[in-house]
Structure formats: structure tokens, C-alpha cells
C-alpha positions in Angstrom: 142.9 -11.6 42.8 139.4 -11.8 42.3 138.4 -11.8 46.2 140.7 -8.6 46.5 138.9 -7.0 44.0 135.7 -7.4 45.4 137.1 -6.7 48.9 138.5 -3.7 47.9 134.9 -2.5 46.3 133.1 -3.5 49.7 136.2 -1.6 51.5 135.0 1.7 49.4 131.6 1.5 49.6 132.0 1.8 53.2 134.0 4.4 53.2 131.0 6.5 50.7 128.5 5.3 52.9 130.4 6.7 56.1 131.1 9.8 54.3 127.4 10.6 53.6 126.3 9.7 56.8 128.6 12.0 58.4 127.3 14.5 55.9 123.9 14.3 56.9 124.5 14.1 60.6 126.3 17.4 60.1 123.3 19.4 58.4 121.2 17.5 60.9 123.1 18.8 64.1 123.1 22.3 62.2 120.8 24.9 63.0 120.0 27.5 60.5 118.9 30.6 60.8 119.2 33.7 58.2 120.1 37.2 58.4 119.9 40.0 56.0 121.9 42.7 55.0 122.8 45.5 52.9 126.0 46.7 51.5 126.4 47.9 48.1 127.0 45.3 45.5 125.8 42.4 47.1 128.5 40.0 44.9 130.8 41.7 47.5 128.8 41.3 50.1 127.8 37.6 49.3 131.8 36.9 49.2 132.5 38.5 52.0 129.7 36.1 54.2 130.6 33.0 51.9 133.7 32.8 53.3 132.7 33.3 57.2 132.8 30.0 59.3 129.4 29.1 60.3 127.7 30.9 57.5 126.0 27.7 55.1 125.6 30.1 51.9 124.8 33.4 51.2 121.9 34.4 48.6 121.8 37.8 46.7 118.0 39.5 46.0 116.7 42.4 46.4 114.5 43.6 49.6 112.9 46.8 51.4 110.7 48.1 48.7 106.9 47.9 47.8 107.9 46.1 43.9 107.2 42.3 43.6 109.7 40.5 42.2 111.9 43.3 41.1 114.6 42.5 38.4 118.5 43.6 38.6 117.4 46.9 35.9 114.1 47.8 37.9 116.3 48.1 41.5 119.1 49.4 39.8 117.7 52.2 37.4 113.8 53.1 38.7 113.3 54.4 41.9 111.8 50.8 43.7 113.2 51.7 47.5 114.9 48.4 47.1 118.4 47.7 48.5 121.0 45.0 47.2 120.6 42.7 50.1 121.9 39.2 51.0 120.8 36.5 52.5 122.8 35.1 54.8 121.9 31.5 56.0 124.1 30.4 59.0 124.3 28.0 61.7 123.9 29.5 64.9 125.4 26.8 66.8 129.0 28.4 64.9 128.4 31.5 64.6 126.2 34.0 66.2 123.9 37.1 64.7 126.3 39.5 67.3 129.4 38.1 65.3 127.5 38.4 62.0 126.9 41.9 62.1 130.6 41.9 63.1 131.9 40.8 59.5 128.9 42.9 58.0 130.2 46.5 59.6 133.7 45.6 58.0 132.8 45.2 55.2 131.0 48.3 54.1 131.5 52.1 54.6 129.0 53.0 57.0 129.8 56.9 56.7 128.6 56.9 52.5 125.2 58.5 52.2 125.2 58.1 48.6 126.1 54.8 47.9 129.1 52.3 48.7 132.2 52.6 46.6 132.1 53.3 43.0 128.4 52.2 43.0 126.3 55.4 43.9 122.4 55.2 44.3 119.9 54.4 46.8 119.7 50.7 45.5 123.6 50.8 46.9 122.8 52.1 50.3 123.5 49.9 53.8 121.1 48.6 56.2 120.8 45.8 58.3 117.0 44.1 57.8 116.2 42.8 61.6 113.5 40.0 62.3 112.4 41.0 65.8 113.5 43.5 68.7 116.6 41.1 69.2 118.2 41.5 66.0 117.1 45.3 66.6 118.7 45.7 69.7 122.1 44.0 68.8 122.3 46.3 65.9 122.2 48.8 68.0 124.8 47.1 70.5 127.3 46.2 68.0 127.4 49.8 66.6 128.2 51.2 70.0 131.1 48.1 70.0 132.6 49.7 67.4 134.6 51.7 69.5 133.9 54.7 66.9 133.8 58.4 68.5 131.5 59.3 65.3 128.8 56.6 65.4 126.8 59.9 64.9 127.9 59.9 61.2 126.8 56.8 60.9 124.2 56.5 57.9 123.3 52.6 57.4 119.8 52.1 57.6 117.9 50.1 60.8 114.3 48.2 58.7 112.1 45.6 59.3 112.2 42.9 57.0 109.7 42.7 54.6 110.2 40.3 51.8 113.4 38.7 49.9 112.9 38.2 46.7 116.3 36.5 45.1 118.4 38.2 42.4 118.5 36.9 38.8 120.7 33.6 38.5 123.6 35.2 36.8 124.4 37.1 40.0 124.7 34.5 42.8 127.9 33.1 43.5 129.5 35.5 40.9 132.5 36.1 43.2 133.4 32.3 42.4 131.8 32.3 38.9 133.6 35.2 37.1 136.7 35.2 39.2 138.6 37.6 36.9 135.8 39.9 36.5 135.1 40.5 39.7 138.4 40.8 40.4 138.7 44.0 38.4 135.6 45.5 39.3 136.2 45.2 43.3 139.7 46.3 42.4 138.7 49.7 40.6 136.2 50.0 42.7 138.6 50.7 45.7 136.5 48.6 48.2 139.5 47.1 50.2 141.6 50.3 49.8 138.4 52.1 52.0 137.4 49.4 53.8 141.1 49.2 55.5 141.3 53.3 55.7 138.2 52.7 58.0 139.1 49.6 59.8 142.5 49.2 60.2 
């Protein structure tokens, strides 16, 4: 009995030590990259790239104005010119930025000048934050994609990144953290009711 037992602990320390090996080969193989958007509450938006294959983990923050390390009541009540914007780390080897804006275009209603939603204010408006002229010109491709006869109408923002400055801790991952909560607020909120009247 005694050899078993210490066979059978040898047995499962292989097994951990093959299981973090494979993990770390995986996020070595990976190669991230990271994308930003904009589209109204970013807890929705955050869920919505959170659950994309190929995407690692989505960050929420605050980005295109001129304040420095802005806080949730600043971008939300004060005219700052920043947006809710994610951060959207992914492994292009899975997924690509084409595909990304994909999921980001059905997610949000790109015809609201106002707002997105229930949530109304320029700190709620879309945009897509591009890097260089590649991520520039595939926004621009993937709108024409579309296959909309009113891209005119169109009114999410084209910027250059500036910087990303993180949202408070009590907002990332809230999707997962207040499941109930969030629940009823993207329910009364009548995101997926619009989202499928301009999708589907």
C-alpha cells in the first residue's frame, strides 16, 4: 500500500507538471496584440469581447481625451472628451483585427449620435481607436462589408489612439462579477432588443 501511495503522488505530479507546461507553451506560441474600442458601457462591451475566441481579456478605461488619469465621475459627468473604451488584448494567430471589428459593429448602434442605449452622453459615444494606417484602413473596409445601403448615417467615430488609462477596479470584469446586476441593467437597457433590430 505504501509504494501505491507514493506512486500514485509521482503519477499526479506529472500530470501538474504537464499541465503547466502546456500552459506556458500556449501563452508562449500566443501572440498578442491589442485593439481598442468604443461602445457605450464598456461592461457590455468588455462581455461582449470576453467571450470572442482568440481574444486573451478585455480591459475597461477610459481614452480620447486631454485628462490624465480620469476617474468613472470625471468621464461620466464633466465634459473630459473621453469615451468608455476597452482594451481588447487578443492573439492574432486566432483571431484577426478585420474579424475584431466584426464582433465590435454588432455590438453597438452605429446610427445613435447621442449615446448608445439607455446611456446618453458623449462619454457613451462609439469609435474605433486605430494604431497605424492599417487598423485605419480596415475600419474603413469593414464598414463598407457591412452590406448597409446607409453607411452614410453612420456616426461612430474614426481617432488615433492616444492614451488608455484603465477604469477603476470595481468595473472590470463586472459582467462576471455582479451577474444579476448587470443582468437588469443590459436588460432595461434594451441593448439586445436594438442590437438584433439592426443586425438580424
Amino acid at each position: 500500500m505504501f509504494f501505491i501511495g507514493v506512486f500514485q503522488k509521482y503519477i499526479m505530479r506529472l500530470i501538474v507538471f504537464f499541465l503547466i507546461f502546456i500552459s506556458l507553451n500556449k501563452l508562449a506560441m500566443a501572440e498578442e496584440k491589442k485593439a481598442y474600442f468604443a461602445g457605450g458601457c464598456f461592461w457590455c462591451v468588455e462581455e461582449a469581447f470576453e467571450k470572442t475566441p482568440g481574444v486573451l481579456k478585455a480591459i475597461s478605461g477610459y481614452t480620447g481625451g486631454d485628462l490624465k488619469n480620469p476617474t468613472y465621475e470625471q468621464v461620466t459627468y464633466n465634459e473630459t472628451g473621453h469615451y468608455e473604451a476597452v482594451e481588447v488584448v487578443y492573439d492574432s494567430k486566432v483571431i484577426s483585427y478585420k474579424q475584431l471589428l466584426d464582433v465590435f459593429w454588432k455590438n453597438i448602434d452605429p446610427y445613435d449620435a447621442k449615446g448608445q442605449f439607455c446611456d446618453k452622453g458623449s462619454s457613451y459615444l462609439t469609435a474605433v481607436f486605430y494604431q497605424n494606417d492599417e487598423e485605419k484602413l480596415a475600419f474603413e473596409d469593414s464598414k463598407k462589408k457591412l452590406g448597409k445601403s446607409d453607411i452614410s448615417d453612420f456616426v461612430t467615430h474614426l481617432k488615433k489612439l492616444d492614451v488608455f488609462y484603465p477604469a477603476e477596479d470595481y468595473h472590470q470584469d463586472y459582467y462576471k462579477n455582479n451577474p444579476i446586476r448587470y443582468k437588469l441593467y443590459k436588460t432595461g437597457c434594451g441593448r439586445v432588443q436594438r442590437l438584433k433590430k439592426i443586425w438580424d
